[in-house]
MOPAC internal coordinates of N, CA, C and O (Angstrom, degrees):
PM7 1SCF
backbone

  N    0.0000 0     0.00 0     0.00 0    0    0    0
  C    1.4575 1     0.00 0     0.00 0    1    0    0
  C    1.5265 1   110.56 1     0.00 0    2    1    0
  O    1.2310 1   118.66 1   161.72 1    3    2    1
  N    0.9945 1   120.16 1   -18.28 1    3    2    1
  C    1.3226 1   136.30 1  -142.98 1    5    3    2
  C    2.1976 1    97.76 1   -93.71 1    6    5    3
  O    1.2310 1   141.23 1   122.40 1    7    6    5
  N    1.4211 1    76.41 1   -57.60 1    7    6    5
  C    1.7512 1   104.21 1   178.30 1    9    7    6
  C    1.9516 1   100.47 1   -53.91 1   10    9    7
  O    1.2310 1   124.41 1   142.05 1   11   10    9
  N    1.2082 1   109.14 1   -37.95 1   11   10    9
  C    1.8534 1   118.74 1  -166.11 1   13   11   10
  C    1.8677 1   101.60 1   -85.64 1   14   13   11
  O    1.2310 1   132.84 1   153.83 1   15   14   13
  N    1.0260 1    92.79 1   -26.17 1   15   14   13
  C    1.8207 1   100.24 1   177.64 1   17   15   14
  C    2.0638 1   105.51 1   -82.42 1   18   17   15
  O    1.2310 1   125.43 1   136.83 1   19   18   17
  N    1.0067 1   107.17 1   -43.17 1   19   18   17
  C    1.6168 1   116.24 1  -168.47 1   21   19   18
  C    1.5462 1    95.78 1   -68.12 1   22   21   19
  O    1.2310 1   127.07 1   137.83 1   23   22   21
  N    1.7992 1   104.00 1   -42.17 1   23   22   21
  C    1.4202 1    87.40 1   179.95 1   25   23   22
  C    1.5991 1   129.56 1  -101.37 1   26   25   23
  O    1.2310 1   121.66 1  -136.36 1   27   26   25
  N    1.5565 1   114.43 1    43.64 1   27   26   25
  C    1.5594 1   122.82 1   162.50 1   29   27   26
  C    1.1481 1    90.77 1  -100.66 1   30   29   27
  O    1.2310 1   135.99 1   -22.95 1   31   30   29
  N    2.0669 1    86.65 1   157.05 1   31   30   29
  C    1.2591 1    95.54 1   157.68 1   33   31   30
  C    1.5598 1   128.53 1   -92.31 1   34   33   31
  O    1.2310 1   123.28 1  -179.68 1   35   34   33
  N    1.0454 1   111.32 1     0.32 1   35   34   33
  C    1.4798 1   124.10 1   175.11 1   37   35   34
  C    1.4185 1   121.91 1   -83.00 1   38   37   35
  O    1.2310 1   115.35 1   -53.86 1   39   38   37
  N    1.8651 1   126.44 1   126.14 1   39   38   37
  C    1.5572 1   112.07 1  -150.57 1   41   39   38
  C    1.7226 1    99.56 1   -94.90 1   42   41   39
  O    1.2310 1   139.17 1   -37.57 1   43   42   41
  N    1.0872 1    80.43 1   142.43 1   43   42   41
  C    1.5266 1    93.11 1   175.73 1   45   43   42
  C    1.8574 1   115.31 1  -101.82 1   46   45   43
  O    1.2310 1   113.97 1   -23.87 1   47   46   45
  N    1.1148 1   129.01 1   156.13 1   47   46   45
  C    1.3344 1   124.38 1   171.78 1   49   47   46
  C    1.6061 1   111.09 1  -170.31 1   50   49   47
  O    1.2310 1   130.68 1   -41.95 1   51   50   49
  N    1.6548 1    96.99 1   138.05 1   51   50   49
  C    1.3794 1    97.23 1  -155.49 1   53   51   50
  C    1.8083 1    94.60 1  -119.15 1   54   53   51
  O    1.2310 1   119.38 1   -46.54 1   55   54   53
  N    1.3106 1   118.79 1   133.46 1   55   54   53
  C    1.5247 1   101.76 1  -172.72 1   57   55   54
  C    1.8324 1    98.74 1  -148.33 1   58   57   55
  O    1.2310 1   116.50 1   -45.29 1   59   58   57
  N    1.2307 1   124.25 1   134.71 1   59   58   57
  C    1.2710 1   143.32 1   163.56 1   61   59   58
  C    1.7436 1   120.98 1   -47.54 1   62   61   59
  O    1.2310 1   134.14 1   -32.64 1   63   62   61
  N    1.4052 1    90.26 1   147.36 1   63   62   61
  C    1.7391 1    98.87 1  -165.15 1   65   63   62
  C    1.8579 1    93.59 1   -43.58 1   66   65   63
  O    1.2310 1   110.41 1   158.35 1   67   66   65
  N    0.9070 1   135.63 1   -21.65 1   67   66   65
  C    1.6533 1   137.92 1  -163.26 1   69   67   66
  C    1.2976 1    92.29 1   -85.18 1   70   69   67
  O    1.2310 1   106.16 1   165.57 1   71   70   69
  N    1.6383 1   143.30 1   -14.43 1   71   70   69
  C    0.9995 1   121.49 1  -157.40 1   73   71   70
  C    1.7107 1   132.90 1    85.83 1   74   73   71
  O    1.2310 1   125.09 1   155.26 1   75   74   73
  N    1.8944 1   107.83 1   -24.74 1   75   74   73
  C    1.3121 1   104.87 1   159.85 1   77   75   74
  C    1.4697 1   142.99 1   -46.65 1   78   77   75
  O    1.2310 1   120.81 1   -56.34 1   79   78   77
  N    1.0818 1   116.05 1   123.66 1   79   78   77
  C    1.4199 1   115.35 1   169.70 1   81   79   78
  C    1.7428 1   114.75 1   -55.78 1   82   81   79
  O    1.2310 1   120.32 1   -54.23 1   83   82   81
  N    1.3871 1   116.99 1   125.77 1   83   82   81
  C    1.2535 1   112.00 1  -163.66 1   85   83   82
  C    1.8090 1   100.36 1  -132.20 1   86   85   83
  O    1.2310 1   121.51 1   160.44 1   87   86   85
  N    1.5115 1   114.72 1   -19.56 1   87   86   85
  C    1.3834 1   111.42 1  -166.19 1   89   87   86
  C    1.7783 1    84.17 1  -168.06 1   90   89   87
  O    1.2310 1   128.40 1   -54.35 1   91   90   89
  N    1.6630 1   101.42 1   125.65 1   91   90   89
  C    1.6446 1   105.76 1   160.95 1   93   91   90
  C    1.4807 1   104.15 1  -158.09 1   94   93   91
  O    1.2310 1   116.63 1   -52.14 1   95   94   93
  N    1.2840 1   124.01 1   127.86 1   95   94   93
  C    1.6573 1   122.40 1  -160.39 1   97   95   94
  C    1.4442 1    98.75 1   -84.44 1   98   97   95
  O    1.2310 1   118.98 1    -6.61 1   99   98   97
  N    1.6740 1   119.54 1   173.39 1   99   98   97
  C    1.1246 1   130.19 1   141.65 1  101   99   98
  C    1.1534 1   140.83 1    19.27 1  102  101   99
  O    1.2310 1   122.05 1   121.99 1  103  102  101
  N    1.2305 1   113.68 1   -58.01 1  103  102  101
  C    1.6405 1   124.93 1  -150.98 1  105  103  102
  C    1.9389 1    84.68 1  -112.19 1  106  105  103
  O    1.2310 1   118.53 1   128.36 1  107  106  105
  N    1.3189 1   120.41 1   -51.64 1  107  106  105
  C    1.6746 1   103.19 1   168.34 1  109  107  106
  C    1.2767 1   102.18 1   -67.29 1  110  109  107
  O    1.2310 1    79.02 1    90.31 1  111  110  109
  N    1.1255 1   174.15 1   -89.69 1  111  110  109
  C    0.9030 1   160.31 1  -139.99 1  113  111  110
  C    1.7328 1   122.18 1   -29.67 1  114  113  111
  O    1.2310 1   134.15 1   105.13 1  115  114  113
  N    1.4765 1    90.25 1   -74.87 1  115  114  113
  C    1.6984 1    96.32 1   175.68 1  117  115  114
  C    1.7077 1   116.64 1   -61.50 1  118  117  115
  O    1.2310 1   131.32 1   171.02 1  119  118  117
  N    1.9575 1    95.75 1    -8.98 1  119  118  117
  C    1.7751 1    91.82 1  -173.25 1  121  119  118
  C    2.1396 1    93.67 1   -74.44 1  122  121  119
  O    1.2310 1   137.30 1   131.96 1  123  122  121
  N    1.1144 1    84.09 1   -48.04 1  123  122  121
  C    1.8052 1   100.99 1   174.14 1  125  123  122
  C    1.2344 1   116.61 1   -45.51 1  126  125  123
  O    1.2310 1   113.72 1   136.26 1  127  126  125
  N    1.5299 1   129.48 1   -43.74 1  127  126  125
  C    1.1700 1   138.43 1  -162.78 1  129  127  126
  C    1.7776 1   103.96 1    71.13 1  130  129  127
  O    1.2310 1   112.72 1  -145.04 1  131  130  129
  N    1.0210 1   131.36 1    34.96 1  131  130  129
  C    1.2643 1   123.60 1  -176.32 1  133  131  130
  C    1.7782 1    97.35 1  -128.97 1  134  133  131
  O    1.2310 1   136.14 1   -25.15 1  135  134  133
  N    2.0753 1    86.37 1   154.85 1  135  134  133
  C    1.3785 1    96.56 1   162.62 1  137  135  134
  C    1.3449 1   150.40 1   -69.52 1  138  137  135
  O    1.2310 1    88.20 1     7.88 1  139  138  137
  N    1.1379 1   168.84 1  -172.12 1  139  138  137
  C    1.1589 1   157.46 1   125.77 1  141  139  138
  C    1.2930 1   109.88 1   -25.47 1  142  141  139
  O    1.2310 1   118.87 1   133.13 1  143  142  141
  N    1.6617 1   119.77 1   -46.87 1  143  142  141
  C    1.2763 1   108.64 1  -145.28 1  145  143  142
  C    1.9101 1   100.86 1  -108.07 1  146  145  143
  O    1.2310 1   136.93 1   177.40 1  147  146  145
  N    1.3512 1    84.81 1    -2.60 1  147  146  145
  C    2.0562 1    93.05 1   171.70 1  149  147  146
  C    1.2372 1   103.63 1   -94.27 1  150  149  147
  O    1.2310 1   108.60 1  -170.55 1  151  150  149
  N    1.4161 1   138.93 1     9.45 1  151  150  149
  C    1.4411 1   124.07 1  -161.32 1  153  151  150
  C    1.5789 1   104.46 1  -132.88 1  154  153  151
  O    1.2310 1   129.08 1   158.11 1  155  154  153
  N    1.1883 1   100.12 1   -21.89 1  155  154  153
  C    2.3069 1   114.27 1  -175.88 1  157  155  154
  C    1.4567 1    81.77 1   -66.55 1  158  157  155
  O    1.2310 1   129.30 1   -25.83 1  159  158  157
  N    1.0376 1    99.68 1   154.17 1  159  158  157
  C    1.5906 1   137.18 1   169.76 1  161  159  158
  C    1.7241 1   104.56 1    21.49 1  162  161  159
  O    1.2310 1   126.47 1  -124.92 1  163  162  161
  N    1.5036 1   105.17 1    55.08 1  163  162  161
  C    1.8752 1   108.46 1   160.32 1  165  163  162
  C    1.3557 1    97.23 1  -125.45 1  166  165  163
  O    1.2310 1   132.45 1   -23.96 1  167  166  165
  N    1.3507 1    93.55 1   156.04 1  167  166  165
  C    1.6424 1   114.93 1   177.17 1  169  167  166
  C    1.2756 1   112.92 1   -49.92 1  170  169  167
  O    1.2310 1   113.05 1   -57.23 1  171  170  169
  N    1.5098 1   130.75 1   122.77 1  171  170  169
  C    1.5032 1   129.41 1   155.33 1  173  171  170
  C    1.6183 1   107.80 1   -11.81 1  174  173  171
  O    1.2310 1   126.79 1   102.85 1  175  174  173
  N    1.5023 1   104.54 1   -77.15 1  175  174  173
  C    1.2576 1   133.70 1  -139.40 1  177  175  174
  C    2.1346 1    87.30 1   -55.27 1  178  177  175
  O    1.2310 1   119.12 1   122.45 1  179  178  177
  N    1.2391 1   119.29 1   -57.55 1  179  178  177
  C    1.3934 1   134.55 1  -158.81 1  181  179  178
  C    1.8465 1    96.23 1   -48.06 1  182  181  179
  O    1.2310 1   131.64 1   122.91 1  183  182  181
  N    1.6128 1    95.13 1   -57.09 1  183  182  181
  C    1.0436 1   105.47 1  -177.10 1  185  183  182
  C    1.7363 1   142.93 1   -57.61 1  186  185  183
  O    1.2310 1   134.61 1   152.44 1  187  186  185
  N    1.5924 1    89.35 1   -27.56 1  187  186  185
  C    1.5201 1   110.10 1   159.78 1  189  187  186
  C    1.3693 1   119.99 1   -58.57 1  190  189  187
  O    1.2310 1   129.12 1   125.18 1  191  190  189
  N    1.7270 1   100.04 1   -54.82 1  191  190  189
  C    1.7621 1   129.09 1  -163.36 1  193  191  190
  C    2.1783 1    82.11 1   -48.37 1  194  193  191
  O    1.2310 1   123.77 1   127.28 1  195  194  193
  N    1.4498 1   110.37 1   -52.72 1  195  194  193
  C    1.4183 1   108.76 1  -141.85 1  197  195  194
  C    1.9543 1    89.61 1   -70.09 1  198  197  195
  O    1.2310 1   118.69 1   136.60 1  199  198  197
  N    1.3611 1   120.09 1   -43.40 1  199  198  197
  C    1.1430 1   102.81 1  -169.06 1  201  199  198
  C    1.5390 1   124.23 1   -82.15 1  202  201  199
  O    1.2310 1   120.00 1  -178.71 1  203  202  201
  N    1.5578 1   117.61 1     1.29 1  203  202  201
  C    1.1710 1   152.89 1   132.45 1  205  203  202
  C    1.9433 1   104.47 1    -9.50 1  206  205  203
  O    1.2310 1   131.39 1    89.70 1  207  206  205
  N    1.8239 1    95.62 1   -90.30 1  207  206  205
  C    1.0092 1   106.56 1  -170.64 1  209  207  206
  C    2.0090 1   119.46 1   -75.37 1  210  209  207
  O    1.2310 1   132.28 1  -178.26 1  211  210  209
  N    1.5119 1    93.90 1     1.74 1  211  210  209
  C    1.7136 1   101.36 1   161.27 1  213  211  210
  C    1.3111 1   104.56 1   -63.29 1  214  213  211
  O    1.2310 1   130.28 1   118.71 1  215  214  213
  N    1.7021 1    97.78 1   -61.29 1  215  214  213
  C    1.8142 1    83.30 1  -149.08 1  217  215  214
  C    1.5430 1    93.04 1   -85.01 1  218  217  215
  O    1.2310 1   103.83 1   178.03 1  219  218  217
  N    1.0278 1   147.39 1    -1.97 1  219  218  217
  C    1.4656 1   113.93 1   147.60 1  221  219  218
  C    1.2425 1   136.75 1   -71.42 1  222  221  219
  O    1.2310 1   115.23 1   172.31 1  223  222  221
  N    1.6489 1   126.65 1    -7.69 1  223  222  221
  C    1.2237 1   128.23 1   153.38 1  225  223  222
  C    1.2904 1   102.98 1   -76.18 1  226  225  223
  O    1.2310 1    95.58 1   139.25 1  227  226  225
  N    1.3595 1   160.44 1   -40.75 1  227  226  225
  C    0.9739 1   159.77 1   143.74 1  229  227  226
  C    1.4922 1   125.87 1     0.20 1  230  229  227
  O    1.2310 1   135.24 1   123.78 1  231  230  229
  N    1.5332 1    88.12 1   -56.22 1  231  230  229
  C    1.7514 1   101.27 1  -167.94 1  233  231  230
  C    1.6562 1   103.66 1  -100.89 1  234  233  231
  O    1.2310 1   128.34 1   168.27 1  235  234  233
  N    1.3037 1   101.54 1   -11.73 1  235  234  233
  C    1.5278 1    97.63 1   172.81 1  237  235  234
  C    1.2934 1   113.60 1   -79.79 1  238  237  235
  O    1.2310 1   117.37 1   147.53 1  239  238  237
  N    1.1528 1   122.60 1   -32.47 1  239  238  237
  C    2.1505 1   133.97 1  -166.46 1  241  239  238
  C    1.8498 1    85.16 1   -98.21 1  242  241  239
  O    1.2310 1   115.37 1   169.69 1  243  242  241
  N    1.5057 1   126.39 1   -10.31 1  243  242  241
  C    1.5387 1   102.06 1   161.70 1  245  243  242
  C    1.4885 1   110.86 1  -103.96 1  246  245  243
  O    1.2310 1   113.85 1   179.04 1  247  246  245
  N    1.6949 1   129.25 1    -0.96 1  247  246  245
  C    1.4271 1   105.43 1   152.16 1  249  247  246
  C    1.3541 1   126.80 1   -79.12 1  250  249  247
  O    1.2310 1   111.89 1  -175.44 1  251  250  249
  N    1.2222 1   132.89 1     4.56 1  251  250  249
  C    1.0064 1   129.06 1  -162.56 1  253  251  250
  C    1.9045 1   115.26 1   -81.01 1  254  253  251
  O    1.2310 1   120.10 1   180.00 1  255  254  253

């Protein structure tokens, strides 16, 4: 199952009543830029907050 998830392109992510990250394939990953091993068992919420404050540094250094 594991092998059929890695290879969509659509991200999948699987996370516990706590909010842990417990399962996210391939395709979130590289959307995240994160590892396997930075992303198992952290809070949703942290993880949002961080790519949050990408794309607003992002979009701020592209109005310029």
């Amino acid at each position: 199952m594991e092998c059929v998830f890695n290879n969509l392109d659509e991200y999948i992510l699987v996370i516990n009543s706590n909010g842990e990250i417990k399962y996210c394939n391939k395709a979130l990953l590289k959307k995240l830029r994160y590892d396997e091993s930075d992303i198992y068992n952290k809070d949703i919420a942290n993880i949002l907050h961080n790519q949050n404050e990408h794309v607003k540094k992002y979009y701020a250094i592209k109005k310029r």
